[in-house]
C-alpha positions as CSV (number, residue, x, y, z in Angstrom):
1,X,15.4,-157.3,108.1
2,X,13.5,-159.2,110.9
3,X,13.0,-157.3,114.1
4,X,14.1,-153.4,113.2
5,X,12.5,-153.1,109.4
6,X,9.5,-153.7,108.6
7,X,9.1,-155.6,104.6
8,X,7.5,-153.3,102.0
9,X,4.2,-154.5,101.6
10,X,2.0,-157.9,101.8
11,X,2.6,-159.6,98.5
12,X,0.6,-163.0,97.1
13,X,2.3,-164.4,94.6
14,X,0.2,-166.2,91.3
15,X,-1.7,-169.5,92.4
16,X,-1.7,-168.7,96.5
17,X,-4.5,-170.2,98.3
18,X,-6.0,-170.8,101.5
19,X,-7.5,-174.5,101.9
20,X,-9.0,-175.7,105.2
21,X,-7.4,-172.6,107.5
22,X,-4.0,-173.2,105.2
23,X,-2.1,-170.5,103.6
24,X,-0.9,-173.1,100.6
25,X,2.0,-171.2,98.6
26,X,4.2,-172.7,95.6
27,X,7.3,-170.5,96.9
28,X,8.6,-169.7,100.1
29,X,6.6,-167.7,103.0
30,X,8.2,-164.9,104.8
31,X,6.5,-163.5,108.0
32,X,7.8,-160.4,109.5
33,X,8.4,-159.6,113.5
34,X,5.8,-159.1,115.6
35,X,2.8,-160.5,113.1
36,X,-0.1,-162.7,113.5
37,X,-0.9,-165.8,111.0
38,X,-3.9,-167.2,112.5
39,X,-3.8,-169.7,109.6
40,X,-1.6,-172.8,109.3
41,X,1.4,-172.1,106.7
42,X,2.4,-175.0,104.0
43,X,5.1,-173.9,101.4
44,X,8.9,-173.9,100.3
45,X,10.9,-172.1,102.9
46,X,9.2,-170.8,105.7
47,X,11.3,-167.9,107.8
48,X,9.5,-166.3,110.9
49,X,10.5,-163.0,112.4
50,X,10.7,-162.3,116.1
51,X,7.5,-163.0,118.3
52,X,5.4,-164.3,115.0
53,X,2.7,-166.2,116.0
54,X,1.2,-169.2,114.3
55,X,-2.2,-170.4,115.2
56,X,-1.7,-173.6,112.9
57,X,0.9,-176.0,111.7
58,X,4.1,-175.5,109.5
59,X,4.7,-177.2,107.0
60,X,8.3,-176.4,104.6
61,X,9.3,-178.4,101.9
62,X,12.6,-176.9,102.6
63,X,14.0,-174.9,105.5
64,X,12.4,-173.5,108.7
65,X,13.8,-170.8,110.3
66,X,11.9,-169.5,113.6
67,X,12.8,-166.5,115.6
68,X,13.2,-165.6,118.9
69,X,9.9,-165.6,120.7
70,X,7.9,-167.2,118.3
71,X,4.8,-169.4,118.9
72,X,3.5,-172.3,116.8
73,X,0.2,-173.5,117.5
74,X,0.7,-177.0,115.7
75,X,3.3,-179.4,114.5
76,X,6.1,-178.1,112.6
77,X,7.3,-180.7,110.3
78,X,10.7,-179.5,108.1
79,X,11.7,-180.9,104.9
80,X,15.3,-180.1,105.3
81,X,16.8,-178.2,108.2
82,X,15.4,-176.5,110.7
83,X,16.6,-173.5,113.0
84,X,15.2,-172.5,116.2
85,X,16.0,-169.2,118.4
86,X,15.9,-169.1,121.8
87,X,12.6,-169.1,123.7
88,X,10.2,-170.8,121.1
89,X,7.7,-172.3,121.7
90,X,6.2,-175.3,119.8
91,X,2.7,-177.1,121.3
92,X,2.8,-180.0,119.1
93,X,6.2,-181.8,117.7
94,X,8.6,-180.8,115.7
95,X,10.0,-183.6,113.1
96,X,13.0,-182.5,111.0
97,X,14.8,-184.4,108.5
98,X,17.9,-182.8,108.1
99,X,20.0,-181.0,110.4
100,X,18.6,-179.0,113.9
101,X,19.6,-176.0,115.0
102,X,18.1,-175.2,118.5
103,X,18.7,-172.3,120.7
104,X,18.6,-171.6,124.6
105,X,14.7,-172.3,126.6
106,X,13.3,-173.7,123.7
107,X,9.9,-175.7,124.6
108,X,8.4,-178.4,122.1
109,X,5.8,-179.9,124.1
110,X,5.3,-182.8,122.1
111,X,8.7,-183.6,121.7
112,X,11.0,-183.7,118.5
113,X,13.2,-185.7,116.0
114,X,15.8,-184.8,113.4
115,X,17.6,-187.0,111.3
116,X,20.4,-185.3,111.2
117,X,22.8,-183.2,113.6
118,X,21.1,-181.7,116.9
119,X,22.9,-178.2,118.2
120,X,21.7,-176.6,121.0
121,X,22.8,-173.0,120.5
122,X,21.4,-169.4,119.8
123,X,21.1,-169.6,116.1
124,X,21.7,-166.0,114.2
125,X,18.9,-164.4,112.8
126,X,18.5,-165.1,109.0
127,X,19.5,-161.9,107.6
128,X,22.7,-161.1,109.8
129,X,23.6,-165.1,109.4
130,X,23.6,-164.0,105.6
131,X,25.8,-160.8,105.9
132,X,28.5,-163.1,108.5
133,X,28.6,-165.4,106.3
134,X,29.6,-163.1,103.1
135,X,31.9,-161.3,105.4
136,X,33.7,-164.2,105.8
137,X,33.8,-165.7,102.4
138,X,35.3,-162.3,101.0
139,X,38.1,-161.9,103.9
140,X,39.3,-165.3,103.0
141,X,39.3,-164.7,99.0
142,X,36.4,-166.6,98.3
143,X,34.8,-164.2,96.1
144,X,32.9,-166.6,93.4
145,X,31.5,-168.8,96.6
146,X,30.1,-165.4,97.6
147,X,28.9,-164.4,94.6
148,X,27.2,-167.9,94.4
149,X,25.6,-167.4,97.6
150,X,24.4,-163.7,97.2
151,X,23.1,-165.3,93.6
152,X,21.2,-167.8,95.7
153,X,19.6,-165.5,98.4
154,X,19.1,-162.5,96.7
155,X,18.3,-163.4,92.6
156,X,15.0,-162.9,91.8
157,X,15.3,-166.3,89.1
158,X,12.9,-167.9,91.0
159,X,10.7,-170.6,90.1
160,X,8.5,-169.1,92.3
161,X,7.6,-166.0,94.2
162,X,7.2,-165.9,97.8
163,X,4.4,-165.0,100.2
164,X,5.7,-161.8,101.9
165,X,3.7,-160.7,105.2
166,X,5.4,-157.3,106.6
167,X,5.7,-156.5,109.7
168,X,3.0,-156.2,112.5
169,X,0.4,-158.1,109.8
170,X,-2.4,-160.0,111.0
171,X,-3.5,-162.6,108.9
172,X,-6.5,-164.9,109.1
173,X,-10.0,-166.2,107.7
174,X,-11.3,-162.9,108.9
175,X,-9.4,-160.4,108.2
176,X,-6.1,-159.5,106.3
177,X,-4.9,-156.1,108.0
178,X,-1.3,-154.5,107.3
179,X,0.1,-151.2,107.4
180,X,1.6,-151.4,103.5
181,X,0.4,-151.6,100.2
182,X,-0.6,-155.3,99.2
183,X,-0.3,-157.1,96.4
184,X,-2.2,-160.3,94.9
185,X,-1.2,-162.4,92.2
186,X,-3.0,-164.1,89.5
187,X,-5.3,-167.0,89.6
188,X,-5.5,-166.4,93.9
189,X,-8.0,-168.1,96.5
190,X,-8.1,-165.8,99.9
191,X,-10.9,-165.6,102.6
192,X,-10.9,-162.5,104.7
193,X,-11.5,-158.7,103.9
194,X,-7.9,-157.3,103.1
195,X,-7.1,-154.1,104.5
196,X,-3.7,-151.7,103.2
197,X,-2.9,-148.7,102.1
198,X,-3.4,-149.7,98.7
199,X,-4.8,-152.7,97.1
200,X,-3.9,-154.3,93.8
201,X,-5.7,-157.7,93.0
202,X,-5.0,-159.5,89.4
203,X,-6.9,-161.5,87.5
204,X,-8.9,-164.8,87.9
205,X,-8.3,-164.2,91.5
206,X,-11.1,-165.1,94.2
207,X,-11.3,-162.9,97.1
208,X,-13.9,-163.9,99.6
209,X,-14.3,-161.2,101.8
210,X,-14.0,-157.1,101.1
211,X,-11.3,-154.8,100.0
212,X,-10.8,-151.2,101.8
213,X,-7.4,-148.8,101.3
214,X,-6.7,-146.0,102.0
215,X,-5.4,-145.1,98.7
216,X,-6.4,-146.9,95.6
217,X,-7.2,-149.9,94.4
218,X,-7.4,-152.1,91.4
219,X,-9.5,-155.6,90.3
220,X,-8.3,-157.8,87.3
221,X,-10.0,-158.9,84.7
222,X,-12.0,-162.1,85.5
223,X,-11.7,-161.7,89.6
224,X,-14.4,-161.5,92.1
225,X,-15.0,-159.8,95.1
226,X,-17.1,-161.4,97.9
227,X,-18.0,-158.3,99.3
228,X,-17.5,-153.9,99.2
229,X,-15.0,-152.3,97.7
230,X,-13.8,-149.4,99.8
231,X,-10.8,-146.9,99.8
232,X,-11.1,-143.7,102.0
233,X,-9.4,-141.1,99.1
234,X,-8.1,-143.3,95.9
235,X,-9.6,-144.4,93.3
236,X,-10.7,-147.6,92.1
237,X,-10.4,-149.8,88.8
238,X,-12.5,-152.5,88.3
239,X,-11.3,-154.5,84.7
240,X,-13.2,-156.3,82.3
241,X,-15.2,-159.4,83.5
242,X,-14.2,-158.7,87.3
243,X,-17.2,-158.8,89.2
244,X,-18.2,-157.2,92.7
245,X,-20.7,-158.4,94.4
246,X,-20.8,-155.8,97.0
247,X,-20.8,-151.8,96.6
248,X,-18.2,-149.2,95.4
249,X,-17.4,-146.2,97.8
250,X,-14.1,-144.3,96.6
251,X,-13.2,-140.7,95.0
252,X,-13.6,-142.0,91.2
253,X,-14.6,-144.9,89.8
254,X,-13.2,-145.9,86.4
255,X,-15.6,-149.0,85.2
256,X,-14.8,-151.3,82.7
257,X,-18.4,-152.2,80.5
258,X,-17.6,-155.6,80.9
259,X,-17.8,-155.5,84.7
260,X,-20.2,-156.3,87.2
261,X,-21.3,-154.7,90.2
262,X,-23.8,-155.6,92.2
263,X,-24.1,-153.6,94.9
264,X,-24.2,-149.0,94.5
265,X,-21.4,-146.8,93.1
266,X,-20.8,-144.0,95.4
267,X,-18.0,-141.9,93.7
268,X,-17.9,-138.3,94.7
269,X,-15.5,-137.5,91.4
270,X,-17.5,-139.1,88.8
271,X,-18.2,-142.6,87.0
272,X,-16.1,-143.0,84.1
273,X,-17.4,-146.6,81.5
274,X,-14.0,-147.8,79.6
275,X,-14.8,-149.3,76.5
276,X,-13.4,-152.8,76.2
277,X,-11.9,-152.5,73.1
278,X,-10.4,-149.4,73.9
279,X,-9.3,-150.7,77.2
280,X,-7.5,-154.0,75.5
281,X,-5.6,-151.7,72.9
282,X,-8.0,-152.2,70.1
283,X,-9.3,-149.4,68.4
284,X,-12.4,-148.7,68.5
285,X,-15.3,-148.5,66.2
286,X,-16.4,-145.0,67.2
287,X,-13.1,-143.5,67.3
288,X,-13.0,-144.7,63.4
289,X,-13.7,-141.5,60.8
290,X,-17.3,-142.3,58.9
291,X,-16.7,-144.0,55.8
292,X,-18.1,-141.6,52.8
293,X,-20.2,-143.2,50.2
294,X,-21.0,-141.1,47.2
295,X,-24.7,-142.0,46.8
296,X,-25.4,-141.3,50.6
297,X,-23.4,-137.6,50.1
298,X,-26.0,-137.1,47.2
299,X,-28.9,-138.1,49.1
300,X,-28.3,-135.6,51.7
301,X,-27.6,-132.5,49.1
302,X,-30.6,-133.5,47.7
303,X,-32.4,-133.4,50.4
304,X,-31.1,-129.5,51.3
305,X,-32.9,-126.9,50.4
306,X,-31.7,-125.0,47.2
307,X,-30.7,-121.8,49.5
308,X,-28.3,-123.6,51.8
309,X,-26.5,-125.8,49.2
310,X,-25.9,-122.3,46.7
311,X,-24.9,-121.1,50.6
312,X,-22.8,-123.9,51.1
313,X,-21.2,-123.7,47.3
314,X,-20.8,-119.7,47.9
315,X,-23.2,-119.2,45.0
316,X,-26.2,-118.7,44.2
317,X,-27.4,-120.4,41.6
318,X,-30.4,-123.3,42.2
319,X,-28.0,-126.6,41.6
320,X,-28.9,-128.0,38.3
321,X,-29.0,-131.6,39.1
322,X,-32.0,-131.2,41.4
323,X,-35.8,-130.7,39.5
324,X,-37.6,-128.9,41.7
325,X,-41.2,-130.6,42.8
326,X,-43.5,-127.1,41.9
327,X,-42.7,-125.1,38.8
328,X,-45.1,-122.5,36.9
329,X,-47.2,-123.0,34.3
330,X,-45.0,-120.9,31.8
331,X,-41.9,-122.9,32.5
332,X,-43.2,-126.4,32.8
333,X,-42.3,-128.5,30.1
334,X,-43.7,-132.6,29.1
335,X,-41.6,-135.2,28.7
336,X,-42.4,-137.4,25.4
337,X,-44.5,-140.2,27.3
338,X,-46.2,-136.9,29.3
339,X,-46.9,-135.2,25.7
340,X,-48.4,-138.4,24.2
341,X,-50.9,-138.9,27.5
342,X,-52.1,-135.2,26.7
343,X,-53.0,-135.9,23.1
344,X,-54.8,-139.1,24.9
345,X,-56.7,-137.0,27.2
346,X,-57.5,-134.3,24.5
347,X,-59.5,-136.5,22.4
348,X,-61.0,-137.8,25.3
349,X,-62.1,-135.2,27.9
350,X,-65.8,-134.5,28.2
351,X,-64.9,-130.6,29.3
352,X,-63.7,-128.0,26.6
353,X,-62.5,-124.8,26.4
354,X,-65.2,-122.2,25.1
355,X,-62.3,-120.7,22.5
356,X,-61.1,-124.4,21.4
357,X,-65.2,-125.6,21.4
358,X,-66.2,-126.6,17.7
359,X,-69.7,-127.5,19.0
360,X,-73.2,-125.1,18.2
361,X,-73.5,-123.5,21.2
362,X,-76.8,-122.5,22.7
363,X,-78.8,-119.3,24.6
364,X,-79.8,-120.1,27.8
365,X,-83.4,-117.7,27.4
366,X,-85.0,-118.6,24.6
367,X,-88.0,-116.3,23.1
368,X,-91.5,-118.3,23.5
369,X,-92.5,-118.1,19.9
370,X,-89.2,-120.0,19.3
371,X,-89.8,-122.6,22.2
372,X,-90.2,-126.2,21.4
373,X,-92.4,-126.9,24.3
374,X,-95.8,-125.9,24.8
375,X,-97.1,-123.4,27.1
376,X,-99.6,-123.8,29.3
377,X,-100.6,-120.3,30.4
378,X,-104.3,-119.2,31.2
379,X,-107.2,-121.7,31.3
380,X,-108.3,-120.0,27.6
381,X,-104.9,-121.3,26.5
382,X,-105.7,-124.7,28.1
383,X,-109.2,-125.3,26.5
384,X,-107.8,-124.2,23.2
385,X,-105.3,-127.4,22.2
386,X,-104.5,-125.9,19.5
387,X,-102.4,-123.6,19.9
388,X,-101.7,-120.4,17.2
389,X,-101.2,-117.2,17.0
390,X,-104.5,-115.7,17.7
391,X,-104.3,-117.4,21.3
392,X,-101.2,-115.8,22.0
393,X,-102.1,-112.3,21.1
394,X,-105.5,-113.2,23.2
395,X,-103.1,-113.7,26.1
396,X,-101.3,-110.4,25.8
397,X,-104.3,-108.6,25.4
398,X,-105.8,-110.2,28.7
399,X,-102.8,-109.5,30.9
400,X,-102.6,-105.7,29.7
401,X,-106.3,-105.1,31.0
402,X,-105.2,-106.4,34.1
């Protein structure tokens, strides 16, 4: 396990965070060979591969189990026992309060204590200390001890999940950098950009620093991200109510509407907006069929012209529930109320037809003879008041020797 194979991926398990250059975890912390944890370590069981270095203290509620070639920065204080291959090398003290196991040119500068049993020897590493052991439980017919053992190591009915660092990781307040796919829980608090070859972050999770993957990556509900979110080829995720407060640079972007991001989306495949509802298994509204109401059905037929309803009914006929707004003269027809405002407006109108007048009607030229007003012709007619017939025939007779 330690040494040869590298672990699968970084994992944070739910509630993990970093406090004052501490990587806090409920469960147990396991660091593969040849990594770099420039944070100090506080949790269950702590197990170090080879040449793991530690730029901190170690704190284990339980066991501690240190490689060969590893270097601790700090104190190491141990719950229970402790186990220490040959050639490490503590700078502060080491305080145990069960049992120590110590190997060959191991250097505590500080000094140590243990409560317990002291035994200088070359400890086994952790994994192949786990496969003796069985071994030898099964050869003498111990087969439920074993099983009880295997259950203990290996079940995954645990009250928590531990903080797995793969091989050749580097870990600190800068940077999280690993050659695997990583993994954070629920309800996490990390500093540093994380960097993987894929990236899955949950929700309520704080990361203070960026995210960049190769492949793609994925941001809970509720999280935020203190910086860019960047993956060379994949795609990235972003749930509802996570919020970035950098930019977006990946092959397609699939957006919740309920997200934030404050910084640009560059997606070379497209932008896609999830609907929330849609997203949290409701359906939603627009994916419902229009409900039909009757009276809105019959405002728009009305509202179609007579040609593409008949069209629409494959006839021709005008539809006989609609009046049309212009009819002819011939066809028209009055309503009762409409007949009695026409008998109104008979007796009253001031115009008349000539065929329907009852009224004397009256020449527009009228001889003079029959004229009621006086004429006023020549100044003979003038001095002559009184007007009769021998001044009119005076007048014709003047204007025919003219």
């Amino acid at each position: 396990m330690f040494g040869t194979d590298p672990l699968e991926e970084l994992s944070i398990p739910d509630g993990t965070q970093v406090k004052e250059h501490d990587l806090v975890a409920d469960g147990d912390v396991l660091v593969g060979g040849q990594s770099t944890v420039e944070l100090g370590i506080r949790g269950g069981t702590v197990v170090a591969g080879e040449r793991v270095t530690v730029e901190g203290d170690v704190e284990a509620d339980g066991d501690c189990r240190l490689d060969m070639w590893c270097d601790i920065d700090g104190n190491v204080l141990v719950g229970d026992d402790a186990y220490l291959g040959e050639r490490v090398h503590i700078t502060g003290q080491l305080i145990v309060s069960g049992d120590l196991d110590i190997g060959d040119d191991v250097e505590i500068e500080r000094g140590f204590e243990a409560n317990g049993w002291i035994v200088i020897r070359n400890p086994m590493p952790t994994i192949v200390f786990l496969f003796v052991y069985l071994s030898h439980l099964l050869r003498v017919g111990e087969k439920e001890a074993a099983a009880e053992v295997a259950d203990e190591f290996l079940s995954e009915d645990r009250s928590a999940e531990p903080v797995v660092i793969p091989r050749g990781a580097r870990v600190s307040d800068d940077t999280w950098r690993v050659s695997t796919p990583a993994s954070i829980g629920d309800a996490c608090r990390l500093h540093g950009n994380i960097r993987a070859t894929e990236i899955k972050v949950g929700s309520e999770t704080e990361v203070f620093g960026s995210l960049r993957a190769k492949g793609p990556i994925r941001v809970g509900s509720g999280t935020v991200i203190h910086g860019d979110v960047t993956t060379r080829g994949g795609d990235v995720i972003v749930a509802s109510g996570a919020n970035v407060r950098g930019g977006i640079s990946c092959e397609r972007c699939e957006l919740s509407e309920a997200a934030e991001v404050e910084g640009t989306i560059r997606a070379r495949g497209g932008i896609t907006l999830e609907d929330n509802s849609v997203a949290e298994g409701v359906e939603s509204s627009t994916d419902k069929p229009p409900k039909r109401n009757a009276d809105s059905d019959t405002e728009r037929t009305a509202q179609k012209p007579a040609g593409e309803r008949s069209a629409e009914k494959g006839t021709t006929e005008a539809d006989p529930e609609v009046t049309p707004a212009v009819v002819p003269i011939d066809d028209g027809t009055l309503s009762a109320s409409d007949t009695e405002q026409a008998e109104t407006d008979e007796t009253s109108r001031a115009f008349v037809p000539l065929e329907t007048d009852e009224t004397e009607s009256s020449s527009a030229f009228v001889p003079i003879e029959e004229s009621e007003f006086e004429w006023k012709g020549t100044k003979t007619a003038r001095a002559n008041r009184n007007g009769n017939d021998e001044d009119v025939a005076t007048i014709i007779a003047d204007a025919e020797d003219r």
